[in-house]
C-alpha positions in Angstrom: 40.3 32.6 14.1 37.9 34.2 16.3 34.6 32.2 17.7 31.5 34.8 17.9 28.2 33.7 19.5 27.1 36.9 21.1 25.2 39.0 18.6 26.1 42.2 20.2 29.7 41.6 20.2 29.7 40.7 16.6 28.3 43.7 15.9 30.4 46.1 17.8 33.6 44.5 16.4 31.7 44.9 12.8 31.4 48.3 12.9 34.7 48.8 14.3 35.7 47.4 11.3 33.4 49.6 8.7 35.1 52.7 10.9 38.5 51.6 9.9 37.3 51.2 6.6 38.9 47.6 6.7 36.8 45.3 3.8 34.9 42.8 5.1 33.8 39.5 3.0 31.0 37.5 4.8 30.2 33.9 4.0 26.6 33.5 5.3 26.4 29.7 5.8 24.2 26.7 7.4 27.1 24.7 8.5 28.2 21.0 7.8 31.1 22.3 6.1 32.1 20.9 2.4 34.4 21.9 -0.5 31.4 24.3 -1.6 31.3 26.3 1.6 35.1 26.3 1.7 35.7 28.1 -1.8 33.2 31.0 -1.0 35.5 31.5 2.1 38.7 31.3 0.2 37.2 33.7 -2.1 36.0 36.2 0.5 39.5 35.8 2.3 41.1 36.4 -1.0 39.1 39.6 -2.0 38.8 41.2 1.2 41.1 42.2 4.8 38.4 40.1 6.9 36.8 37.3 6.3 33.7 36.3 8.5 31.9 32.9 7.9 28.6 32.9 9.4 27.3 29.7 10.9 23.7 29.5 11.7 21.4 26.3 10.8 18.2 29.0 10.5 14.7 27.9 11.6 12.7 30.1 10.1 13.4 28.9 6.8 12.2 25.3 7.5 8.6 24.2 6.8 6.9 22.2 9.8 7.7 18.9 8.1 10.8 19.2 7.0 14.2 18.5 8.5 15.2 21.1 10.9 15.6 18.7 13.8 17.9 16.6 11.8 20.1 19.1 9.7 23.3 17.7 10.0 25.8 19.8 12.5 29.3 19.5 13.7 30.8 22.5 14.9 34.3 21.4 15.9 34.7 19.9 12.4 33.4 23.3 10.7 35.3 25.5 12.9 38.6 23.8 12.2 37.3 23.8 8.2 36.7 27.7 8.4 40.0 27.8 9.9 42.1 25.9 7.7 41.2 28.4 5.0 41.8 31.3 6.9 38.5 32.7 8.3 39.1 35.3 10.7 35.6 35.3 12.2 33.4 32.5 12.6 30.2 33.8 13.9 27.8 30.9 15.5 25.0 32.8 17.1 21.9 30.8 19.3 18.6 30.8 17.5 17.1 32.6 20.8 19.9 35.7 20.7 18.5 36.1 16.6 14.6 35.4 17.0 14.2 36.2 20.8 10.8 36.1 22.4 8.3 38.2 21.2 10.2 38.8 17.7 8.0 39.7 15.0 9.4 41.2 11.6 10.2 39.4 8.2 11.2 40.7 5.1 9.0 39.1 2.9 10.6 39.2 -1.6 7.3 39.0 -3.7 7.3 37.9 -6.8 10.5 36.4 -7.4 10.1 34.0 -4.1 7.2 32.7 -5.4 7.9 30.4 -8.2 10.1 27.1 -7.5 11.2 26.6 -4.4 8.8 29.0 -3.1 5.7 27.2 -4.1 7.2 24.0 -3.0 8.6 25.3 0.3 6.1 28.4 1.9 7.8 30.5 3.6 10.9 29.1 2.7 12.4 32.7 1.4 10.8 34.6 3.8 12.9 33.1 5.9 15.9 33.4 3.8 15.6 37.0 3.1 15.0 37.6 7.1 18.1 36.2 8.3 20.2 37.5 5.7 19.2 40.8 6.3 19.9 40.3 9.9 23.2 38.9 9.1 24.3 41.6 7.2 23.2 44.1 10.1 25.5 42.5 12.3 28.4 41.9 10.2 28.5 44.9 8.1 30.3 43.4 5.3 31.4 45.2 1.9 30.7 42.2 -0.1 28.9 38.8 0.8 29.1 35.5 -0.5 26.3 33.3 -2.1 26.9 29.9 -3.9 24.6 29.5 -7.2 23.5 25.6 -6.4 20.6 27.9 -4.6 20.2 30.0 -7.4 16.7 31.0 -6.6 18.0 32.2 -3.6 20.5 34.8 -5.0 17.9 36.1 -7.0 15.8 37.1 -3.8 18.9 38.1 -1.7 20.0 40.2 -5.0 16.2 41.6 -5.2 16.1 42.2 -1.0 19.6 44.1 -1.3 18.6 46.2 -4.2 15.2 47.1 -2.8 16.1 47.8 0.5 19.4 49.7 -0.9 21.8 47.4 1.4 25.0 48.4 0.6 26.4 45.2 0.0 28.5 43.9 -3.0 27.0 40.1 -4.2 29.2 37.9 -4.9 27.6 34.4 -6.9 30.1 31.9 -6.9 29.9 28.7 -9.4 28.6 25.4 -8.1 30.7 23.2 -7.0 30.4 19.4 -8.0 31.8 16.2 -6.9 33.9 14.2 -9.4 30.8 12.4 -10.6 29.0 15.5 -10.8 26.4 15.5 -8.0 26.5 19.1 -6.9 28.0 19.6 -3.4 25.4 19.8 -0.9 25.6 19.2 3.2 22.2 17.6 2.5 24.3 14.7 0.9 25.2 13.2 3.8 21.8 11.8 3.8 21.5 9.5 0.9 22.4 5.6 1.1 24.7 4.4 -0.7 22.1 3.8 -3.9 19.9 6.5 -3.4 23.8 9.0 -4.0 24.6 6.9 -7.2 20.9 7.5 -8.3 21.6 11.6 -8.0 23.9 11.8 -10.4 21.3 11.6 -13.1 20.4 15.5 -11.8 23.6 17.0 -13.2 23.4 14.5 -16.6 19.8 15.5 -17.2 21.2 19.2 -16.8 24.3 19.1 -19.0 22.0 17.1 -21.7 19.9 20.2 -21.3 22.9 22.3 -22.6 23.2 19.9 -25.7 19.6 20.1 -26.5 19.8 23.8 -26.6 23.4 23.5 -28.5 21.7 21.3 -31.1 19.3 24.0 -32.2 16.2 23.3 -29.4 14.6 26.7 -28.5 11.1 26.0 -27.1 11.3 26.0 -22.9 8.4 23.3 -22.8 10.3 20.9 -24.5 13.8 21.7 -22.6 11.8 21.4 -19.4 9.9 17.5 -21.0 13.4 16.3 -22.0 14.8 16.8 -18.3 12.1 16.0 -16.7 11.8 12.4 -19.2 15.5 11.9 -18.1 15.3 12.0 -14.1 11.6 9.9 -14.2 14.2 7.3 -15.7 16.1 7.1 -12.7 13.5 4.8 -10.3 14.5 6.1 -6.9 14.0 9.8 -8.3 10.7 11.3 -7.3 10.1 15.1 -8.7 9.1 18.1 -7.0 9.7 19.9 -9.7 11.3 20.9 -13.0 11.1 24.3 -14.6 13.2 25.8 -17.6 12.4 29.9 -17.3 13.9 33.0 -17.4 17.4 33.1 -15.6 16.7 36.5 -14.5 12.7 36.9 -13.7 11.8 33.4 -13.1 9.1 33.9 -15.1 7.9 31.1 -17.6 9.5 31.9 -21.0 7.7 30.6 -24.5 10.6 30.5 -27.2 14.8 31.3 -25.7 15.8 34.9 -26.6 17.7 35.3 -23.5 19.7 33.3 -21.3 17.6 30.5 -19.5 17.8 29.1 -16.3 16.7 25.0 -16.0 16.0 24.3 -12.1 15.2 20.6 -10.6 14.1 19.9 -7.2 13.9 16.0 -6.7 13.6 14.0 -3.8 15.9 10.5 -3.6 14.2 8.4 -0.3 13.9 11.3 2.1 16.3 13.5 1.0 15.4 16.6 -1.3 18.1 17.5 -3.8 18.4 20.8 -5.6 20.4 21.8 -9.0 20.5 23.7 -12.0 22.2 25.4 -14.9 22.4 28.6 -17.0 22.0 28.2 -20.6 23.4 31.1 -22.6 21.6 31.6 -26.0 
């Protein structure tokens, strides 16, 4: 596996690449490696010639108070993870070769960063959508790889990509859940020992969710109460939010015609958790 840091050089050996017409899958990624991050890379490995993880803890995606300072890195460990899997590329580039001084343009999704996440975290996508663009520029892939835990996220990178005509393939992967069913997160590493046995009521609340529907439920507001009744039962679990809306839009839906998207954000201590699920009708 090669180690990239240099922003140029990943770029030139990108496009040398895209000459050869030799597929390229891209794994864009914030490090701190776990089983999640591992099965988009064995899936971009699998599906393409090349397979380029990106490694890049971003800071323009992290509000002033939140935990930018502390996001948990370990590049030995991730580089020998990416590695074990058969990564070709791991590209690691410094926060000043990506924003150097003087830098100045964002790519700023409207309406579908606004909702969620978005209203919770300002700016939060417009950093999202900024660096992915980037990364794409300099790895030229055919097809990238996105994990749906963040599934507000896909929906802006799949709204940038389509907007912007990036010639890109998106790839959404399925979350991926530890045996208890907390949903894989380098963000985990966080929580005390009480505070990670209190998280699993996210992915119960969810699945319950399911059943609701399954038992004939089909008005959003009381999807979104029941959830919502479920994690305020759970003492150490403070909300930011919960929201059941339309999986594609993110817009607030009345009655279910269409497949519905239920979306928690919830903080346990200091630690602020993210999950969801897709409820087909």
């Amino acid at each position: 596996m090669k180690i990239i840091r240099d922003v140029h050089e990943m770029q030139r050996t990108a496009l040398a690449l895209r000459e050869k017409a030799i597929p390229v899958g891209v794994a864009p990624t914030m490090g701190y490696f776990h089983d999640g991050h591992l099965s988009l890379m064995r899936r971009a490995k699998h599906e393409n010639d090349i397979c380029v993880v990106t490694l890049f803890v971003n800071p323009t995606q992290f509000g002033k108070n939140e935990d930018l300072s502390k996001y948990p890195r370990n590049e030995a460990r991730d580089s020998a993870m990416a590695e074990s899997v058969g990564a070709d590329i791991l590209f690691m580039p410094p926060p000043e070769a990506m924003y150097p001084a003087g830098y100045q343009t964002f790519v700023d999704v409207e309406e579908v960063s606004l909702p969620m996440c978005g209203e919770s975290r300002p700016g939060h996508f417009r950093g999202v959508a900024t660096v992915v663009t980037k990364l794409f520029m300099l790895t030229q892939p055919r097809r990238a790889y996105f994990g749906l835990k963040d599934y507000q996220q896909c929906q802006v990178i799949r709204r940038m990509t389509g907007d912007l005509n990036i010639p890109v393939d998106l790839v959404f992967c399925p979350i991926v859940r530890e045996p208890d069913g907390l949903a894989m997160s380098s963000r985990n590493v966080y929580l005390t020992k009480e505070e990670r046995r209190a998280a699993t009521v996210l992915s119960r609340a969810l699945e319950n969710a399911r059943r609701f529907v399954e038992q004939g439920q089909r008005h959003a507001e009381k999807i979104r109460d029941f959830v919502k009744m479920q994690i305020l039962a759970e003492p150490l679990a403070v909300i930011d939010y919960v929201e059941a809306v339309d999986a594609q839009s993110l817009q607030p839906i009345g009655q279910i015609a269409h497949p519905m998207l239920v979306a928690v954000a919830v903080r346990f201590g200091k630690t602020r958790l993210i999950d969801n699920i897709v409820i087909e009708i």
